[in-house]
C-alpha positions in Angstrom: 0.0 0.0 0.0 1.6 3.4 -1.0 1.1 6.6 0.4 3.1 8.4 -2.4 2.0 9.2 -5.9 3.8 9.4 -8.8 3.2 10.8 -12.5 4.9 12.2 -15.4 5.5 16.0 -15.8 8.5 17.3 -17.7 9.4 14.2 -19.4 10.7 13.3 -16.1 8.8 11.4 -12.9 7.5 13.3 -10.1 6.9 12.0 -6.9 4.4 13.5 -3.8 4.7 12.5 -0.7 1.9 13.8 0.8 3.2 13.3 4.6 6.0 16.0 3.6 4.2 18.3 1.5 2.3 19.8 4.5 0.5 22.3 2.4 -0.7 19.5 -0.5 -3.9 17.2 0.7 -5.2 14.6 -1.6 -7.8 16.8 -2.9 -5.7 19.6 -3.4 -7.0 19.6 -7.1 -4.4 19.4 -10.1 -5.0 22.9 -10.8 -3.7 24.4 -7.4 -0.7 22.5 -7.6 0.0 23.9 -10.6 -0.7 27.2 -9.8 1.6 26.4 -6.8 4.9 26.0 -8.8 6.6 28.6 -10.4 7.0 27.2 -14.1 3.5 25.8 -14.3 1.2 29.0 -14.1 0.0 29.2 -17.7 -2.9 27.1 -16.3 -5.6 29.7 -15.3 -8.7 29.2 -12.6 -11.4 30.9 -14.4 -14.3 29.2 -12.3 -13.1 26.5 -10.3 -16.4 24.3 -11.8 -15.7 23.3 -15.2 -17.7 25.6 -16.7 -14.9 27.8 -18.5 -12.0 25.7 -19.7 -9.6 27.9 -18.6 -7.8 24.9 -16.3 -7.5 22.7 -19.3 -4.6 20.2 -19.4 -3.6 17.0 -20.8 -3.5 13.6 -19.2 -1.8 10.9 -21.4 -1.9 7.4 -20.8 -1.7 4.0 -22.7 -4.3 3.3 -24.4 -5.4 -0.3 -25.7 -3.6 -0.5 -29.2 -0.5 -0.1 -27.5 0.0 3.5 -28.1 -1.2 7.0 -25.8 -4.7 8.5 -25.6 -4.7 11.8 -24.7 -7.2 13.4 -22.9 -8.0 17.1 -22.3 -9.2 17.2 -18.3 -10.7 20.3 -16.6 -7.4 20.5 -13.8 -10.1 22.0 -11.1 -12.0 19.3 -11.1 -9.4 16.7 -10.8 -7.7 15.4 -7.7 -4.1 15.0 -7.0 -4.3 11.1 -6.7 -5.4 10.9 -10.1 -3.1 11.5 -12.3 -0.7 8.9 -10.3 0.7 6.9 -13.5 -0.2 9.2 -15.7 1.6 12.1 -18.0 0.6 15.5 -17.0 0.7 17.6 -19.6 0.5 21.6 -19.8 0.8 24.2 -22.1 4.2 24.9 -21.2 5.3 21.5 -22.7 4.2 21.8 -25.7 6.8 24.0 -27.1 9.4 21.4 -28.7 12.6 21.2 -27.4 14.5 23.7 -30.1 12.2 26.3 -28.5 9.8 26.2 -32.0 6.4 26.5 -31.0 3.9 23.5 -31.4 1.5 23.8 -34.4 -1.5 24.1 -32.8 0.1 27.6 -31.6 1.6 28.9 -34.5 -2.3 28.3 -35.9 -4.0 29.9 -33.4 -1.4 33.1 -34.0 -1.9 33.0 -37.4 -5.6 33.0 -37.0 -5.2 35.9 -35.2 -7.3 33.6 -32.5 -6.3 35.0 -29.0 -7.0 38.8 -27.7 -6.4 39.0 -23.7 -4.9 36.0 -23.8 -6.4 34.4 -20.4 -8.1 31.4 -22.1 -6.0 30.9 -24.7 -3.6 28.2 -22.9 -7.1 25.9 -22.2 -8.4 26.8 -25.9 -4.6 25.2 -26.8 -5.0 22.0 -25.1 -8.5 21.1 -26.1 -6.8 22.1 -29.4 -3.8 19.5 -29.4 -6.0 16.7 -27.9 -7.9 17.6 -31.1 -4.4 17.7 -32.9 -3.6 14.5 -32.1 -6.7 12.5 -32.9 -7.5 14.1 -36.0 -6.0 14.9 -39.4 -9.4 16.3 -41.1 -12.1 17.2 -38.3 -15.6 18.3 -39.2 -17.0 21.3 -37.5 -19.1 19.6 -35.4 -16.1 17.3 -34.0 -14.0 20.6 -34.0 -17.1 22.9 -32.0 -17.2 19.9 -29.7 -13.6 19.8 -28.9 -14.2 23.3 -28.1 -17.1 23.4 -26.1 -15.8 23.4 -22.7 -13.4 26.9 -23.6 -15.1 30.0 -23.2 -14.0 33.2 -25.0 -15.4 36.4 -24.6 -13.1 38.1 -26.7 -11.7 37.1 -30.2 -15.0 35.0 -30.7 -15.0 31.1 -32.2 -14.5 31.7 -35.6 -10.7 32.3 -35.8 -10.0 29.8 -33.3 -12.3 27.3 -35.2 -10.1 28.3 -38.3 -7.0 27.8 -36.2 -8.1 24.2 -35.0 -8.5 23.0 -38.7 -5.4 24.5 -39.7 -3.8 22.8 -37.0 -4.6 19.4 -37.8 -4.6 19.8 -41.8 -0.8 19.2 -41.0 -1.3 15.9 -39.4 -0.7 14.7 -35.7 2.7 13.9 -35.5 5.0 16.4 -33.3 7.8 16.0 -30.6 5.5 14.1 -28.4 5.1 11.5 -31.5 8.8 11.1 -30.6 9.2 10.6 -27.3 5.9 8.1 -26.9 8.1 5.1 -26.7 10.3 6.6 -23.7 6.9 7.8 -22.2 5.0 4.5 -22.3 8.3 3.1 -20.7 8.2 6.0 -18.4 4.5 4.5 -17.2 4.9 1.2 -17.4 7.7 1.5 -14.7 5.6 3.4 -12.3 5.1 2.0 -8.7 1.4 -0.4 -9.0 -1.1 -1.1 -6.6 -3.4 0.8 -4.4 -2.8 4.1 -2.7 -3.5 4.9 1.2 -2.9 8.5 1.9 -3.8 9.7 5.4 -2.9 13.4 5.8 -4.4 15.5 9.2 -8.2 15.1 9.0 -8.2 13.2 5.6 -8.0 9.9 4.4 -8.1 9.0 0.7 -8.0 5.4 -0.7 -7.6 4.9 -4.7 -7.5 0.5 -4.4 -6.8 -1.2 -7.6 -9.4 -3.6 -6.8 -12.9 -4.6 -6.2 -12.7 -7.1 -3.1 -10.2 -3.7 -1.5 -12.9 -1.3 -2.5 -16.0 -3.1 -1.3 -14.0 -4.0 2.4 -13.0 -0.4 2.5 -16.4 1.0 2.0 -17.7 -1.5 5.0 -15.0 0.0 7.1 -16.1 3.3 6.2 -19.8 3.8 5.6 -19.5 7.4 5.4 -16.7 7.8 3.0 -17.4 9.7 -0.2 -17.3 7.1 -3.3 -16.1 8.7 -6.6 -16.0 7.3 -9.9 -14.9 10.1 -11.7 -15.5 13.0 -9.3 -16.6 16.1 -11.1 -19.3 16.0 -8.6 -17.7 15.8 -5.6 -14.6 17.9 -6.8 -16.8 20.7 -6.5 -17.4 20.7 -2.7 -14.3 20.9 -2.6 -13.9 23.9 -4.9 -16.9 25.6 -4.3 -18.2 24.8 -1.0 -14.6 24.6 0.5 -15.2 21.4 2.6 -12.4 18.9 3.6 -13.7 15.4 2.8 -13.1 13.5 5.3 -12.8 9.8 3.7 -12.4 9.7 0.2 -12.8 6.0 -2.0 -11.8 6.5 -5.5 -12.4 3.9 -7.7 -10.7 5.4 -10.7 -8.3 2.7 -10.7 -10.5 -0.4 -10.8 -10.0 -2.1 -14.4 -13.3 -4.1 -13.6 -15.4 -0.8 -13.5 -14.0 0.4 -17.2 -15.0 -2.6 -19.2 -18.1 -2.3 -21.7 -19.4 -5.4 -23.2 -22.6 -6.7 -24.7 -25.6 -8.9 -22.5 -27.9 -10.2 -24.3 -28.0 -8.4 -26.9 -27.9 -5.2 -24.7 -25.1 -3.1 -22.9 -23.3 -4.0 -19.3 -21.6 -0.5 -18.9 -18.7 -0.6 -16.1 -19.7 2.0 -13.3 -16.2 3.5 -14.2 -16.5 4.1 -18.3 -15.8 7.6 -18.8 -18.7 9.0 -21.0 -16.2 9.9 -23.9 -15.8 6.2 -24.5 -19.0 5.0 -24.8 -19.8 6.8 -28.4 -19.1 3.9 -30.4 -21.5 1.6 -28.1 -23.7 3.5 -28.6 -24.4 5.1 -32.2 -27.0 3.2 -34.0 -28.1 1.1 -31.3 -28.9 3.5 -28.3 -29.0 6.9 -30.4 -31.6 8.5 -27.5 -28.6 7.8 -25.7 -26.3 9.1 -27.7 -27.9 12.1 -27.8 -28.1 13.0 -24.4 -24.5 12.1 -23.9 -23.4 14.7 -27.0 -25.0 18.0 -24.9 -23.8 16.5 -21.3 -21.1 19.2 -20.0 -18.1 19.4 -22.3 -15.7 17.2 -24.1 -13.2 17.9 -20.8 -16.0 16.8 -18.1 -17.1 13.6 -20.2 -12.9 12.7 -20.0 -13.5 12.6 -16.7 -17.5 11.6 -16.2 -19.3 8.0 -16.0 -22.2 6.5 -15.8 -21.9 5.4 -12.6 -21.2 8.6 -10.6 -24.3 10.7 -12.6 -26.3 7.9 -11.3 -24.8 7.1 -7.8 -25.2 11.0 -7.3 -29.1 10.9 -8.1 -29.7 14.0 -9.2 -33.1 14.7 -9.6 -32.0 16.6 -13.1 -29.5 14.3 -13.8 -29.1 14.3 -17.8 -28.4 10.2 -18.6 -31.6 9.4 -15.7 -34.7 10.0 -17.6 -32.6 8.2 -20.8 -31.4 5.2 -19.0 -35.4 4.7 -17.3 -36.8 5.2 -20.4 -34.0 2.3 -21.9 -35.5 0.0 -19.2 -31.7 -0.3 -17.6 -30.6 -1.8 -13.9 -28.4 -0.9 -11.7 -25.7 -3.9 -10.4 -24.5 -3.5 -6.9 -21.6 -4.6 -4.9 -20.6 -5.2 -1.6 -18.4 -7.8 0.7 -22.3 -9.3 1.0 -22.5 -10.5 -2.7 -24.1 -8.7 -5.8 -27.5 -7.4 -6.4 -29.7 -6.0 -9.0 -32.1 -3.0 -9.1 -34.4 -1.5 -11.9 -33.0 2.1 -12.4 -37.0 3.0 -12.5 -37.1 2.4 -8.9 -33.6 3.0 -7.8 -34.1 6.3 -6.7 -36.2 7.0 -3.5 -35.9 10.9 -2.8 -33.7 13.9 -3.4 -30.0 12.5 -3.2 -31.1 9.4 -2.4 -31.5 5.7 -3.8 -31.5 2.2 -2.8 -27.6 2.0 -2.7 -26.8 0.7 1.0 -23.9 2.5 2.3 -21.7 -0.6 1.6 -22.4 -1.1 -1.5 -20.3 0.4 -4.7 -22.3 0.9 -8.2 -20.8 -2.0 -10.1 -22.6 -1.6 -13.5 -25.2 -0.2 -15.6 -27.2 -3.1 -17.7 -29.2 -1.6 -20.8 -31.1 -3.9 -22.3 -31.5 -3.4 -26.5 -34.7 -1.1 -27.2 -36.6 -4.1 -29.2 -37.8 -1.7 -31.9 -39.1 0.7 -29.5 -39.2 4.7 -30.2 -37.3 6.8 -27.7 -36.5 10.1 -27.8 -34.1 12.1 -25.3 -35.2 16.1 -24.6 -33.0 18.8 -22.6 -34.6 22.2 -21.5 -31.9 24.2 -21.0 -30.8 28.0 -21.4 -27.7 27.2 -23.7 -27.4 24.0 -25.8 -24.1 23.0 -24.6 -22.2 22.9 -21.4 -25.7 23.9 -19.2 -27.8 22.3 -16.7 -31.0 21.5 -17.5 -33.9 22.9 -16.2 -35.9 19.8 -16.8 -35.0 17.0 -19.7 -37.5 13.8 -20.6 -36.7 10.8 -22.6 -39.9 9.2 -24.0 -40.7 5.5 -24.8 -43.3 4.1 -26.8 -44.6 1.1 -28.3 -47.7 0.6 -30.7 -49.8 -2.1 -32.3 -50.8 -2.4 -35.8 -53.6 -0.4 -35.4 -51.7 2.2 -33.7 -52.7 1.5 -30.2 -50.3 2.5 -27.6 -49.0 -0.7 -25.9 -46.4 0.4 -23.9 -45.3 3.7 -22.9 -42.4 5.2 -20.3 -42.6 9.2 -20.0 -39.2 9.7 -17.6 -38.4 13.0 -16.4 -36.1 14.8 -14.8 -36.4 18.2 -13.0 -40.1 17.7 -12.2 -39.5 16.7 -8.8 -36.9 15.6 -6.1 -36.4 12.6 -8.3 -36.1 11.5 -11.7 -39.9 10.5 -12.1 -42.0 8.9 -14.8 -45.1 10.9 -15.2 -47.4 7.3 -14.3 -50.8 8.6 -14.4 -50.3 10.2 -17.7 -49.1 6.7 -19.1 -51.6 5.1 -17.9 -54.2 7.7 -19.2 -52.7 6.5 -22.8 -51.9 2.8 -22.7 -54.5 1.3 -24.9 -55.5 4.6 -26.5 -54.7 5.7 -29.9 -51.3 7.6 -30.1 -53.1 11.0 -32.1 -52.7 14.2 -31.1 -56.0 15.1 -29.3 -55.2 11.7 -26.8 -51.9 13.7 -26.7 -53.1 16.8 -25.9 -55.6 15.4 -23.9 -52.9 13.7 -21.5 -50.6 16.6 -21.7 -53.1 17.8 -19.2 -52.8 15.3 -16.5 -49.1 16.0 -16.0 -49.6 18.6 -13.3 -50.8 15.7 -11.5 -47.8 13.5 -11.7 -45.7 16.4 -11.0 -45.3 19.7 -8.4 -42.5 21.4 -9.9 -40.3 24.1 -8.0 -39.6 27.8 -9.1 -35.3 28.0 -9.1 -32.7 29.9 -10.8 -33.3 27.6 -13.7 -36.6 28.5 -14.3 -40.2 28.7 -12.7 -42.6 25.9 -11.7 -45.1 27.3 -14.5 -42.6 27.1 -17.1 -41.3 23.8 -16.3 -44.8 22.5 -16.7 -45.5 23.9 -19.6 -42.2 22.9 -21.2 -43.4 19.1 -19.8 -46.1 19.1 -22.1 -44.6 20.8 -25.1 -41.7 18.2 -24.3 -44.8 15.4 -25.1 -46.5 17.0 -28.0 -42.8 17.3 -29.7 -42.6 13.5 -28.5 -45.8 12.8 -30.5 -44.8 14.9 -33.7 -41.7 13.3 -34.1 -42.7 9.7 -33.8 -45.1 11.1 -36.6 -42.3 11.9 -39.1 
């Protein structure tokens, strides 16, 4: 069991010890340790959320054909314990070693794509994951790269311009050269699980799932991350020292995706960037709600398991995964256990999970030929919380009855809720629009939404049954 960690910065290892660093904790985040040394401050703290980029850095690891993914990461939101085996990389690397700059900087200069300057080293990164990836990137791969990088000065279209140029000249660069002394680099870090106990703090990354489930009996309180951009932000934000912390970012067993039956078994631990190609054609409600949830540098970092094992009542992948019919598989030193995601959550921040049990899995069984549709109310299309979304599910017989019908929504009430008496107001009815409309009505009885910053109770249930009318009018195309 260490109490060190170890990563790659400056093409060289470096080790914390975190019982001699008296002013690092484990969650001193990624981004204040930068900020901390003096040759690492071109990383900026814009909002200490995730919400403006600003942080952005590169975390490069192997990936499964042998060679590095890199990842852009929002530094804020990310914990000192994870990067440990990893390459950190910030923008002050990316000049090669005859002091030339990289590409995707001489681009974004020649695109005249940086004013003030104080986002420009986050727009880089997102920009050289980018790089490295792709050689011809639409616009939509290159506005999604981009997503998570706020400007308010030059405006997107030179630095859209800049990305394009960029990658026009193809991904290779000094870091193409040293890959093979990195992956060596890695592959001689210390293994096994981490134990860090600093005053007031313990943190606990184990590399496996019999370590994770007997630490979480020991400590029924501890926080469990899976990903953390949740939790990161009581640290940022609400300034609390968490007390116990289990991390289960190192758990191999969490990160597998495979097919069940014809369906999905999605590790707790997948982040969201990975699941695209699971998804596209199969689940595309899915999809879809996955392609406007936070940014390309949260979704690095997100999974399936922590939205869920948070249980937000506005949770985005909620309402899609109910409406998917999918389970939840749980873990503890007690064995394994299933639950129906329709009924996993029980109140506001609250679900069936016993406090010493981990998330092992989502299981999404195929949609059978089903219609679904995934919606998100929000007051920007990308990088916003919703102020209520709905996925919608529906099944009809030959002669156009409604068999089956799930109407999941989130932001309605303390929980992700399906809207039953409306459903039950249709099944057997004819899907039309005036059985629409007429049920559209009955949805201020499956719901008592509350006025917030995001919007007003009236709103949200008027947007609920817009949200169903639109359901019916597509499913009609």
């Amino acid at each position: 069991m260490r109490n060190t960690i170890t990563f790659l910065m400056d093409d060289s290892p470096v080790e914390v010890d975190f019982s001699r660093e008296k002013s690092i904790r484990p969650t001193t985040t990624v981004l204040n340790y930068l900020r901390s040394l003096p040759s690492h401050r071109g990383v900026k703290e814009g909002c200490a959320e995730g919400d403006c980029g600003a942080c952005t850095v590169v975390i490069a690891e192997p990936s499964e054909t042998g060679g590095l993914r890199y990842r852009a990461v929002d530094s804020c939101l990310l914990f000192l314990p994870m990067i440990d085996g990893k390459q950190l990389i910030t923008v002050e690397n990316l000049r090669s070693p005859d002091g030339s700059l990289h590409p995707v900087q001489e681009a974004l200069i020649g695109s005249h794509g940086s004013q003030c300057g104080f986002c420009t080293p986050g727009f880089v990164m997102s920009m050289f994951t980018l790089f490295k990836g792709s050689s011809d990137p639409s616009t939509s791969e290159i506005e999604d790269c981009l997503t998570g990088n706020l400007c308010r000065c030059t405006g997107y279209r030179p630095i859209v311009d800049a990305a394009r140029a960029a990658c026009a000249r193809g991904p290779l660069d000094h870091f193409s050269v040293m890959e093979k002394a990195v992956l060596a680099e890695l592959a001689a870090s210390p293994r096994g699980s981490i134990e860090i106990r600093t005053p007031g703090q313990l943190y606990f990354r184990p590399d496996s799932l019999d370590e994770a489930c007997n630490a979480l009996r020991k400590f029924l309180d501890a926080c469990v991350i899976a990903g953390g951009t949740d939790a990161a932000l009581r640290v940022t934000k609400r300034h609390e020292r968490l007390k116990t912390v289990i991390d289960l970012g190192a758990i191999k067993d969490l990160k597998r995706v495979g097919t069940d039956g014809g369906g999905l078994l999605v590790g707790a631990g997948v982040p969201l960037a990975d699941l695209g190609p699971f998804l596209e054609g199969k689940y595309p409600a899915l999809a879809s709600a996955l392609s406007l949830f936070a940014s390309r540098q949260i979704r690095n970092l997100a999974t399936l398991g922590g939205n869920v094992g948070t249980a937000s009542s506005i949770g985005d992948a909620s309402p899609v995964l109910i409406a998917y019919g999918a389970s939840v598989i749980l873990r503890s030193v007690r064995g394994s256990r299933e639950v129906p995601l329709d009924g996993f959550f029980t109140g506001y921040r609250k679900t069936l999970r016993e406090p010493d049990e981990i998330i092992l899995a989502l299981r999404i069984p195929p949609p059978d030929g089903a219609f679904i549709r995934s919606y998100k109310v929000s007051k920007r299309r990308d990088l916003d919380i919703a102020t209520l979304s709905a996925c919608f599910r529906l099944s009809t017989g030959d002669g156009g009855g409604v068999e089956s019908l799930t109407l999941a929504y989130g932001g309605m009430a303390e929980r992700t809720k399906r809207a039953d008496l409306t459903e039950r107001f249709l099944i057997g009815k004819q899907w039309s629009r005036e059985r629409v409309e007429e049920a559209a009505g009955l949805l201020g009885r499956d719901f008592s939404p509350i006025t917030d910053v995001r919007g007003s109770a009236e709103f949200r249930l008027l947007a609920a049954k817009n949200l169903l009318l639109k359901f019916w009018l597509d499913s009609n195309v």
